[in-house]
C-alpha positions as CSV (number, residue, x, y, z in Angstrom):
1,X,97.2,50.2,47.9
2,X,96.2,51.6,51.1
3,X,98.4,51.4,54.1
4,X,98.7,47.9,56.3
5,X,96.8,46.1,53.5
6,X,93.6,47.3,54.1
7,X,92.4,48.4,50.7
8,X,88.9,46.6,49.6
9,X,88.8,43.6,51.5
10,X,85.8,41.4,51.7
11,X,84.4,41.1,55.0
12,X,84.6,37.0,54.7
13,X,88.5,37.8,53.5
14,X,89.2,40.0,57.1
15,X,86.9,37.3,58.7
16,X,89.7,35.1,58.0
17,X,92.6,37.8,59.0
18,X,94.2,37.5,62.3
19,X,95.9,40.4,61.6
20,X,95.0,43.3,64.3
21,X,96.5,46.1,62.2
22,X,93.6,45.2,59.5
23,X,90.8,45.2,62.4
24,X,92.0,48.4,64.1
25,X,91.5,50.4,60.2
26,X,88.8,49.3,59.7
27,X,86.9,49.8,63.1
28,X,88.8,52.9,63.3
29,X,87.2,53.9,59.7
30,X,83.3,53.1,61.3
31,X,81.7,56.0,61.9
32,X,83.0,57.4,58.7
33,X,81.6,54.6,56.8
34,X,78.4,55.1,58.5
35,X,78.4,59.0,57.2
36,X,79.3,58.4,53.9
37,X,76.3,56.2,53.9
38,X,74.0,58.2,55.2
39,X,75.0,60.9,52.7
40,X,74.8,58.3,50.1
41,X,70.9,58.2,50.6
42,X,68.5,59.3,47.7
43,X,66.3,61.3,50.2
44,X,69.2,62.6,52.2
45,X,71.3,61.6,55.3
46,X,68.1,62.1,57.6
47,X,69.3,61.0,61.4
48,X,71.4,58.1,60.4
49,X,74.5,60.3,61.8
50,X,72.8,61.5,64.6
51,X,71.5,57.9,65.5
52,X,74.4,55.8,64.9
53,X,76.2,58.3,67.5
54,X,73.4,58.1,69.8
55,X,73.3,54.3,69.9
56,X,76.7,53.8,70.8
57,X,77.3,56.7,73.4
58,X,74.1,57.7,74.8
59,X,71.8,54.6,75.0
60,X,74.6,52.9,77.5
61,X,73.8,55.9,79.6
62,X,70.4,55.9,79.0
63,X,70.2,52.1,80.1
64,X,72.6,51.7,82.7
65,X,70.3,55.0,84.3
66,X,66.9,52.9,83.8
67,X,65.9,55.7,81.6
68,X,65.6,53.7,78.3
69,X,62.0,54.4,77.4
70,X,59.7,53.7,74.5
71,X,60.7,56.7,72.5
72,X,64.4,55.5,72.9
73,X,63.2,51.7,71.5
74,X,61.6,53.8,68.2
75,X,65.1,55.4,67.9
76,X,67.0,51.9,67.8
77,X,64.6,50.9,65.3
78,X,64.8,54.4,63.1
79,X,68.2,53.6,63.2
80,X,68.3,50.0,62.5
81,X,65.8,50.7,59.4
82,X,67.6,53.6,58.4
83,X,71.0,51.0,57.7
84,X,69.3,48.5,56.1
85,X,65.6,48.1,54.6
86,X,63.7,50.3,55.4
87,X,59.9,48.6,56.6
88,X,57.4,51.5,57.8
89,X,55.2,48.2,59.7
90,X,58.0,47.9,61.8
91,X,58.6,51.7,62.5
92,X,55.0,52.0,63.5
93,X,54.6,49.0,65.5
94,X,57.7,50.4,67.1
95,X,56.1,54.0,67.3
96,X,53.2,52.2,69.5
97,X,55.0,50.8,72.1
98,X,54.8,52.4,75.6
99,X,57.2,53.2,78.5
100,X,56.1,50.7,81.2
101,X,56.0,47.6,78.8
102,X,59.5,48.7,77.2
103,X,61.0,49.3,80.5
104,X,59.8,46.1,82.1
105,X,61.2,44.3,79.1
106,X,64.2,46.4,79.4
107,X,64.8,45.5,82.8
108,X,64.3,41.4,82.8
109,X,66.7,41.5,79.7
110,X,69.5,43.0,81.7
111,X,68.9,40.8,84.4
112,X,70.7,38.0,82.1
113,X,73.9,39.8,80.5
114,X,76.0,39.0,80.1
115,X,75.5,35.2,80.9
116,X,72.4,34.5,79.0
117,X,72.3,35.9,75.8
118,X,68.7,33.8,74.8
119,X,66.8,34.8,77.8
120,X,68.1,38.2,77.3
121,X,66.9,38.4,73.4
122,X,63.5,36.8,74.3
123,X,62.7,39.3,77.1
124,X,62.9,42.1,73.9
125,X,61.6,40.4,71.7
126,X,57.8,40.0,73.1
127,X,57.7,43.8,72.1
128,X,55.8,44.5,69.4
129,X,57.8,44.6,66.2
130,X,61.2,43.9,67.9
131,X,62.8,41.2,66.1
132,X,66.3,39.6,67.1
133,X,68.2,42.0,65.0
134,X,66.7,45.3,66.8
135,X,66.9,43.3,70.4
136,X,70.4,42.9,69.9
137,X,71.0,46.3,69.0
138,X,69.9,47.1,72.2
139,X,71.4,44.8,73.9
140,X,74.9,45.6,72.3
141,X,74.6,49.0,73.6
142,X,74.5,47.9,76.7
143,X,77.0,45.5,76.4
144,X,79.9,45.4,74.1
145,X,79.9,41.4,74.7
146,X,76.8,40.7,72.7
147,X,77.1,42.1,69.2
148,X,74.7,43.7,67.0
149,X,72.9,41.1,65.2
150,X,73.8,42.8,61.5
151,X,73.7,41.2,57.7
152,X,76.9,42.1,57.3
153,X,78.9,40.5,60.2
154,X,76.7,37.5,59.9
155,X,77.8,36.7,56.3
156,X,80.9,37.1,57.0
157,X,81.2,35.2,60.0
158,X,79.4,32.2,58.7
159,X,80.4,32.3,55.1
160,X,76.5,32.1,54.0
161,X,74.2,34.7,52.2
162,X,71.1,33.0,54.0
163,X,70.1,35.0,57.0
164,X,67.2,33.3,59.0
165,X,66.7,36.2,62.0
166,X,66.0,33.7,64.9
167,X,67.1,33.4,68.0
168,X,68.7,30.6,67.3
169,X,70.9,32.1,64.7
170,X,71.9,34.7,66.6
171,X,73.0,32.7,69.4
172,X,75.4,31.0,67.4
173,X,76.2,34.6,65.8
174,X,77.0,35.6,68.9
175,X,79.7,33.3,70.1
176,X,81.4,32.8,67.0
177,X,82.4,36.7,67.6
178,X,82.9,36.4,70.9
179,X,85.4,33.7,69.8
180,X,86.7,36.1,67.4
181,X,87.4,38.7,69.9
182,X,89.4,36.7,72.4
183,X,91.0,35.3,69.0
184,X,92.7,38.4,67.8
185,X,93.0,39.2,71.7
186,X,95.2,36.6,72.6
187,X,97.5,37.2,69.3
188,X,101.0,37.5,69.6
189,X,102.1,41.7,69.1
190,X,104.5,42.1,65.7
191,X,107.5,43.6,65.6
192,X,105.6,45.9,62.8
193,X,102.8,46.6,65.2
194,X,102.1,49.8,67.2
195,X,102.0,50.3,70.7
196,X,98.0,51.1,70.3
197,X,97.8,47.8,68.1
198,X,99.2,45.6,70.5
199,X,97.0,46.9,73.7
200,X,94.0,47.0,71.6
201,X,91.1,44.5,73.0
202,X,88.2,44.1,70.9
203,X,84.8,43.4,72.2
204,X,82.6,41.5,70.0
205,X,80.3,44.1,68.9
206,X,83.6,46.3,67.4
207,X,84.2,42.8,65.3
208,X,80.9,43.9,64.0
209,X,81.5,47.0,63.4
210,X,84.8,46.2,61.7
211,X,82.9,43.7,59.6
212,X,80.2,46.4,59.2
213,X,82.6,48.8,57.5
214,X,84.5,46.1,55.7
215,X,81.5,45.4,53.9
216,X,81.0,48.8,53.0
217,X,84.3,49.6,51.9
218,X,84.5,46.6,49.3
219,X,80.6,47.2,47.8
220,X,81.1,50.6,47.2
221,X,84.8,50.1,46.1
222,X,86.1,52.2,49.3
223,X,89.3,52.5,50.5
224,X,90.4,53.6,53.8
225,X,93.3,56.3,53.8
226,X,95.3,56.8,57.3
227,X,97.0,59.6,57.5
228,X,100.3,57.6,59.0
229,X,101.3,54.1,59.4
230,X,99.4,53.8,62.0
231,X,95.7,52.9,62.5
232,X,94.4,55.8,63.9
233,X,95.6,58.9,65.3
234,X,92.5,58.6,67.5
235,X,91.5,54.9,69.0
236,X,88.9,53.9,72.2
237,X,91.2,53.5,75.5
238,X,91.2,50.2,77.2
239,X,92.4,51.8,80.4
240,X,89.6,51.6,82.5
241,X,90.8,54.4,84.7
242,X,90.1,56.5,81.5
243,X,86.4,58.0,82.2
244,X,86.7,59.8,79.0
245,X,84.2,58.2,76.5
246,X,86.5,56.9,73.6
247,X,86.2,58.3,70.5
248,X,86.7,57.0,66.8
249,X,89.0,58.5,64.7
250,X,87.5,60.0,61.3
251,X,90.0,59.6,58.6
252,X,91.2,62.6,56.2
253,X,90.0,60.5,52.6
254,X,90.0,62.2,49.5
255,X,87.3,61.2,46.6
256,X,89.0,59.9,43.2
257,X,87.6,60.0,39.7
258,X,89.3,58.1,36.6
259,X,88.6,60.8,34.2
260,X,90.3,63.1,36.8
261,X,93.8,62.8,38.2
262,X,93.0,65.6,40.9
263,X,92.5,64.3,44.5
264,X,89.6,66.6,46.1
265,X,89.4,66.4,49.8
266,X,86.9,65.2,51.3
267,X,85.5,63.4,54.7
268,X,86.0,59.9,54.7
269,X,87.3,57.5,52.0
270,X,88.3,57.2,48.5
271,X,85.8,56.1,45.4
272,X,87.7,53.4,43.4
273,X,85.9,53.9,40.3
C-alpha cells in the first residue's frame, strides 16, 4: 500500500476525505498523472505536456498582461480536447475566433472575478465554440478560486455520472469546491502531519486537480509512490512574499508487471496490473 493511504482511491472516496495528507499526494502527483496520460495516447503525447504546463503557468501571465489573444483561446481548447474527447467542430470553431472579439470577451469576464462567477462564464461563452467547461478553464487560470469545470471533479463532487455542461451546473460545481477548499483549510493539523501539510491552503481549482488525478490513479490502477513520508519533497509556497512560481513535485514511480517481480524505474506511478 502506498504511503499515507493514498493507493487507488476513487475520487468520490477522497471527496469524502478530510484528510490533507491524502489531498497534498495526490495534487502533488498532477502533473505526472497528466504525462503519463499523454504518453498513454495511441497517436502519441502531442502537446498535452506542453499545454497543461502552459495553462497553469503562462496563461496567468498572459492574462493578467491583457495579452490573452485568440491563438491563446485555441490552446485552452487543444488542451481541453486533448484530456478528454476529442471534437475537431470545436477545435475549428475555436481556430476561427479572432483577437479583438476574444479580448473583449476576455476583458468583461475579468471584470467579475472573483465575485460573479455567472457573468464571468457568460461573457466567454458568447465565443464561438466555447462552452462552460473551456470558459472555466480560462477562467481558473486566471483565478485559482474558480475551478476548472472537469468530468472528473464534478462526479466526484456530486456523486452523479450525469454531466449536463450548463452554467447552471457549474455554478453549483463551483461552490461546492470552494466549500471544499476552506473545508480542508480550516482542519485541525495532526500530530502525524508535516509542517508543509499543515500550512498547505488549497484553492478550489487544486481540489480539481487532486480529484483530476484521483480519478486517474484508480481507472488505470495507479498508485502514487513518495519517496518519503511526506507528500512531496517539492510543494507550491503559500508565502506570498515568495515570487518564485511554485512548482509540483514529479514523483520517482516505478512500473510493475505480475509476471515480473523486477521494479523498472520509470517517471511517474506504478501499474497495478
Amino acid at each position: 500500500m502506498a504511503p499515507n493511504g493514498s493507493l487507488v482511491l476513487t475520487a468520490r472516496e477522497l471527496w469524502e476525505s478530510q484528510d490533507k495528507t491524502q489531498w497534498l499526494n495526490f495534487l502533488c502527483g498532477y502533473p505526472s498523472c497528466v504525462r503519463a496520460l499523454a504518453e498513454s495516447k495511441k497517436k502519441g503525447p502531442g502537446t498535452l505536456i506542453e499545454d497543461d504546463d502552459w495553462i497553469r503557468t503562462q496563461a496567468p501571465k498572459l492574462l493578467s498582461s491583457k495579452k490573452f489573444d485568440a491563438g491563446c483561446m485555441s490552446q485552452v481548447v487543444r488542451w481541453k480536447l486533448s484530456k478528454g474527447v476529442f471534437r475537431p467542430k470545436l477545435q475549428q470553431m475555436a481556430d476561427s475566433l479572432d483577437d479583438e472579439e476574444v479580448k473583449d470577451a476576455i476583458k468583461s469576464a475579468m471584470k467579475h472575478l472573483p465575485n460573479n462567477v455567472l457573468l464571468a462564464l457568460k461573457s466567454l461563452t458568447v465565443l464561438k465554440g466555447i462552452g462552460p467547461a473551456t470558459a472555466s478553464a480560462v477562467l481558473a487560470a486566471s483565478d485559482g478560486s474558480v475551478p476548472f469545470f472537469s468530468d472528473e471533479a464534478y462526479r466526484a463532487a456530486t456523486n452523479t455520472s450525469t454531466i449536463k455542461y450548463t452554467e447552471k451546473s457549474y455554478v453549483e460545481f463551483c461552490e461546492l469546491l470552494q466549500d471544499k477548499a476552506t473545508s480542508l483549510n480550516k482542519q485541525k493539523p495532526k500530530r502525524s502531519d508535516s509542517e508543509k501539510v499543515t500550512n498547505k491552503k488549497f484553492t478550489p481549482d487544486e481540489v480539481q486537480q487532486a480529484l483530476w488525478s484521483c480519478h486517474y490513479c484508480h481507472k488505470n490502477k495507479v498508485e502514487l509512490v513518495l519517496p518519503s513520508s511526506e507528500p512531496s519533497e517539492e510543494i507550491a509556497s503559500d508565502d506570498e512574499n515568495d515570487t518564485k512560481r511554485p512548482k509540483m513535485v514529479c514523483f520517482p514511480f516505478y512500473s510493475c508487471s505480475s509476471s515480473e517481480k523486477k521494479r523498472t524505474k520509470t517517471k511517474g506511478f506504478i501499474l497495478l496490473k
